[in-house]
C-alpha positions as a printed Julia matrix, in Angstrom:
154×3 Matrix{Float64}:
  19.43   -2.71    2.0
  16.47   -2.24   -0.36
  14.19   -5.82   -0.53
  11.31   -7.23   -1.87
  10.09   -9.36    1.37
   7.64  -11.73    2.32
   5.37  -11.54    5.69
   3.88  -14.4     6.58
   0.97  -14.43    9.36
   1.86  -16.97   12.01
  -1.6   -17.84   12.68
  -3.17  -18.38    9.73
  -0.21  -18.53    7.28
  -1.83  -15.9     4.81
   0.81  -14.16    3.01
   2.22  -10.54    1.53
   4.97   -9.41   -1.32
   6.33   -6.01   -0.9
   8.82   -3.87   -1.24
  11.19   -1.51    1.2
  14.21    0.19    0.99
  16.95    1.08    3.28
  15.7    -1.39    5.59
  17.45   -4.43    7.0
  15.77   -7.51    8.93
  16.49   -8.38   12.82
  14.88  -10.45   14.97
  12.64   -9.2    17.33
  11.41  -11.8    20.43
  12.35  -14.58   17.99
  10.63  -13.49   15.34
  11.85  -11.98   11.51
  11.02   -8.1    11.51
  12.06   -5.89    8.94
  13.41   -2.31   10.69
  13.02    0.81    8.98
  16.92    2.31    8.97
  15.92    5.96    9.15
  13.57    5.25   12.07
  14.99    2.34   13.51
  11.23    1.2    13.82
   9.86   -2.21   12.86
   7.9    -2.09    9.15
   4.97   -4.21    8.74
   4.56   -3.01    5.22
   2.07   -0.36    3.74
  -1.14   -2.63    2.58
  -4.32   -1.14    2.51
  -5.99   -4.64    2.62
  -8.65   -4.13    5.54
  -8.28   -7.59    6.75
  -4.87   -7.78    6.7
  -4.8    -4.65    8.97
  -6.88   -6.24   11.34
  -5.01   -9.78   11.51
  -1.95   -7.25   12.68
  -3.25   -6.2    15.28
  -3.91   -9.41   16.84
  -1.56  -11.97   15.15
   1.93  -11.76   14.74
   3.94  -11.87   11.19
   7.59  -12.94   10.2
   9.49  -11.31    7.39
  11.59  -13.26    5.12
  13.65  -11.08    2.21
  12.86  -13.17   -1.5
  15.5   -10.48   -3.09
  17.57   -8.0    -2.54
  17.59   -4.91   -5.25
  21.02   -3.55   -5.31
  19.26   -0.43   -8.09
  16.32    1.33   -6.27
  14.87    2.19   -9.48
  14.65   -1.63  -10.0
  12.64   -2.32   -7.23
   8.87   -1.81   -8.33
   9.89   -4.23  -11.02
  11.29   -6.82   -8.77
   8.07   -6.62   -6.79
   5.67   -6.99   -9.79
   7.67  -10.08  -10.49
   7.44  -11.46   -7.21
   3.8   -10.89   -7.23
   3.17  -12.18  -10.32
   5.31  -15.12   -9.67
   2.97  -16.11   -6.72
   0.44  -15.08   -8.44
  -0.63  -13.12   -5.5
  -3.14  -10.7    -6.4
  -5.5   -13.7    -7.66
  -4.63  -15.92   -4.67
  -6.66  -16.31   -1.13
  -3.43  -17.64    0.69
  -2.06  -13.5    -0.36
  -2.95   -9.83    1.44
  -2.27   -8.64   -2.17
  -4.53   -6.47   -3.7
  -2.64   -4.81   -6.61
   0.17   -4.84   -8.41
   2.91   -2.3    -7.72
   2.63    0.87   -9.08
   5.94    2.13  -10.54
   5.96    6.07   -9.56
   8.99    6.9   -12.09
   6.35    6.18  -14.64
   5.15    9.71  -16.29
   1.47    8.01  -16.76
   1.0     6.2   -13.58
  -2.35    8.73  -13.0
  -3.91    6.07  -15.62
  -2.52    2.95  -13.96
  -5.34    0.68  -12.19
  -5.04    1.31   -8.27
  -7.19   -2.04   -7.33
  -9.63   -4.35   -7.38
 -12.51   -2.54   -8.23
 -10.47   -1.4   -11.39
 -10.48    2.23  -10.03
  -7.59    4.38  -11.41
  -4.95    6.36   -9.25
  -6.59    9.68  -11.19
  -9.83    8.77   -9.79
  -9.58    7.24   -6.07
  -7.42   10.32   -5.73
  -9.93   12.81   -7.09
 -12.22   10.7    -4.53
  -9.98   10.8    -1.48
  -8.48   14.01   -1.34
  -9.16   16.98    0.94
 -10.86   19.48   -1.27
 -12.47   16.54   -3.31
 -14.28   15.7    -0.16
 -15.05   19.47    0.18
 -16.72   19.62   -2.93
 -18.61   16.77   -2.62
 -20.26   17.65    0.41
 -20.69   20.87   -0.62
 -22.9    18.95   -3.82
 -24.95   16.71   -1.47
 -26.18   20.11    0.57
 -27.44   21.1    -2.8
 -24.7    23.92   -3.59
 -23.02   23.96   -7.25
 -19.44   24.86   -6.12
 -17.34   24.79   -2.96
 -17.15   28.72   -3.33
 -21.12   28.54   -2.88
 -20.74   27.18   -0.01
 -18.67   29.26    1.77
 -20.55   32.26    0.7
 -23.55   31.2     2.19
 -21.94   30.18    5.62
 -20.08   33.52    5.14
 -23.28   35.54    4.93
């Protein structure tokens, strides 16, 4: 089954729209949980909202399916409507940061990734491996990565 869900914190009632596929819901010591089917592991959803990370690991959260998408291509779609629906990326009682991002989109390097208005082209040039590399290669005061190595080299 492929869903856009809701998890709801049990302590605080703060909420999260999302989306997973092949997935189903079971409950788990009385509560909601969406399982992953491949892994047969419970999903609690792939935020990258610091605080709601946290509240995880100390409060529990049910799942509740608002749709189910029948056309996987459909689903980033279905989210965004979801989301906008509740309005969640401009609403405190929501985990929501962003709005989806729809991957089957050729220009999704030039979509807005969060917030801050950063754009998936530039957090990733910020967070990858060799970006990281470089970057601390500039702070040491060497113009190029290669530079670098050639001095540790020598």
């Amino acid at each position: 089954m492929n869903i856009i869900y809701l998890l709801t914190n049990l302590t605080n009632n703060k909420k999260y729209i999302g989306q997973k596929v092949e997935c189903r819901i079971e409950n788990l010591d009385g509560i909601n949980t969406i399982i992953n089917n491949k892994t047969e592991l419970p999903y609690y959803g792939s935020s990258s909202n610091i605080l709601m990370i946290e509240d995880m690991k100390i409060n529990k959260f049910k799942a509740e399916i608002l749709e189910q998408v029948l056309d996987k291509k459909e689903i980033c779609k279905r989210e965004d409507y979801w989301i906008r629906l509740y309005n969640a990326v401009e609403s405190d009682d929501f985990y929501n940061l962003s709005y989806p991002l729809d991957y089957s989109k050729r220009d999704f390097q030039n979509s807005i990734k969060n917030e801050f208005g950063e754009l998936y082209k530039e957090f990733a040039a910020n967070e990858s491996a060799i970006s990281k590399r470089i970057n601390s290669a500039r702070k040491v005061g060497f113009n190029t990565l290669e530079d670098l190595y050639l001095d540790v080299y020598k």
